[in-house]
C-alpha angles and dihedrals in degrees: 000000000000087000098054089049077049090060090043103047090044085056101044093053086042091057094041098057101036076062091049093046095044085045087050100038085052089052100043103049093046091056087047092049099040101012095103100069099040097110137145081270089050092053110040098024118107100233116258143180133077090277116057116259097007096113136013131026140290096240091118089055089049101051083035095059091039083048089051094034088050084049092045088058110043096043084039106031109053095044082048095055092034085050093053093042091048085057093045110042114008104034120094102169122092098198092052088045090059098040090052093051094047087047090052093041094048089055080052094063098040115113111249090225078055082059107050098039076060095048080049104052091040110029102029100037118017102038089033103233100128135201104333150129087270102054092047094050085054100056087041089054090048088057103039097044096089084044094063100029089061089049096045091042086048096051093047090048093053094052112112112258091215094068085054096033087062093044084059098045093051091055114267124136130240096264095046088050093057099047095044102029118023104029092057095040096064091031098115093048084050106057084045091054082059107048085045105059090036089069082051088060096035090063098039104106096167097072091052101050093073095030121038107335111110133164099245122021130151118238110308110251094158141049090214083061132097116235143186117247130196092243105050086036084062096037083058096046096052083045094062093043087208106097108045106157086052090052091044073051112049088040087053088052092048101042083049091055099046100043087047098061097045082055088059097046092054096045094047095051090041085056097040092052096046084051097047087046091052094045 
């Protein structure tokens, strides 16, 4: 038996750290390859120059992708949790409950390009709203919305019966439990369900690329607006093949973003949960 933990606990370090030295050495190669021209310019400039990416920044790809990540979330994020809290708490019927999780499953399993050639034929054409922020929120919604909906319905599932068993039994009705009781109880599981599945969104190039995502745009201010985005900036300079250290750039820009925000989910969860389990 201690031999076999042994075994376990052998593979488990050694797993651990084979993740942590691919995530370095990808790190670390892009900032060698691209690290060079990542400045304050880099960072805050418009891009300029009769090529893409010769000259300028990336600043209009980075509010872009936060402008079509905040859309994501909003149009994705509260049916997704409506969706999960409907399951748990609300639906008695075993046949619409499966129905509703091979409905969510199956979107999961759904191509992003699928999705924005979707967000193309129905948004951009047929309801004549173009190419625009919008368009594009609504494909990655449609994405990141199972994402979301199997982390929520897990968190709620995983709440002790007992905390909404004794709201009940004071007293308090179904609605009032789940504001006071359940909602801030898995708090801290649910924002990082969402930032989570924004940077989901905030890497997907394919959905953009049809919808709201163009080479050159000037700072988003509408959602009725096209905008550049990170992904498909980075998609366009590898395309070209003639600016490299701005596309090592963009994608350490991207990958750091990206990266960052998963660490804060996790920490924040880690640190909601320690708190509810003190109060």
């Amino acid at each position: 038996m201690k031999f076999k933990a042994f075994l376990v606990r052998s593979w488990a370090y050694l797993s651990m750290a084979l993740v942590t030295a691919v995530i370095l050495f990808l790190f670390g190669y892009v900032f060698v390859q691209g690290g060079h021209v990542i400045t304050w310019e880099f960072l805050t400039a418009s891009p300029s120059g009769s090529v893409l990416g010769s000259e300028g920044g990336i600043w209009p790809a980075i509010a872009g992708s936060l402008c079509f990540t905040a859309t994501a979330v909003v149009l994705g994020g509260i049916p997704a949790v409506a969706t999960a809290l409907y399951l748990v708490f609300f639906c008695r019927s075993k046949l619409l409950r499966t129905v509703i999780q091979m409905v969510v499953q199956n979107i999961a399993g759904i191509p992003s390009i699928v999705l924005g050639l979707f967000a193309y034929s129905l948004l951009v054409r047929q309801l004549g709203l173009g190419r625009c922020v919008l368009s594009a929120g609504v494909a990655l919604s449609i994405m990141i919305l199972p994402f979301i909906e199997v982390r929520a319905e897990k968190a709620f599932r995983e709440l002790p019966p007992a905390l909404t068993q004794s709201a009940y039994a004071l007293g308090c009705s179904k609605s009032y439990t789940i504001w006071k009781v359940v909602l801030p109880a898995c708090r801290g599981e649910l924002i990082s369900g969402v930032i989570l599945g924004a940077c989901y969104a905030m890497g997907a190039t394919a959905p953009l690329m049809f919808t709201g995502g163009v080479a050159y745009a000037a700072m988003p201010v509408s959602l009725t607006k096209p905008a550049m985005a990170l992904p498909l900036h980075l998609y366009l300079l590898l395309a070209q093949g003639t600016s490299m250290p701005q596309v090592y750039g963009t994608a350490f820009v991207l990958m750091t973003v990206v990266l960052l925000s998963n660490f804060l989910a996790a920490l924040y969860a880690k640190r909601r949960n320690r708190a509810w389990k003190q109060s």
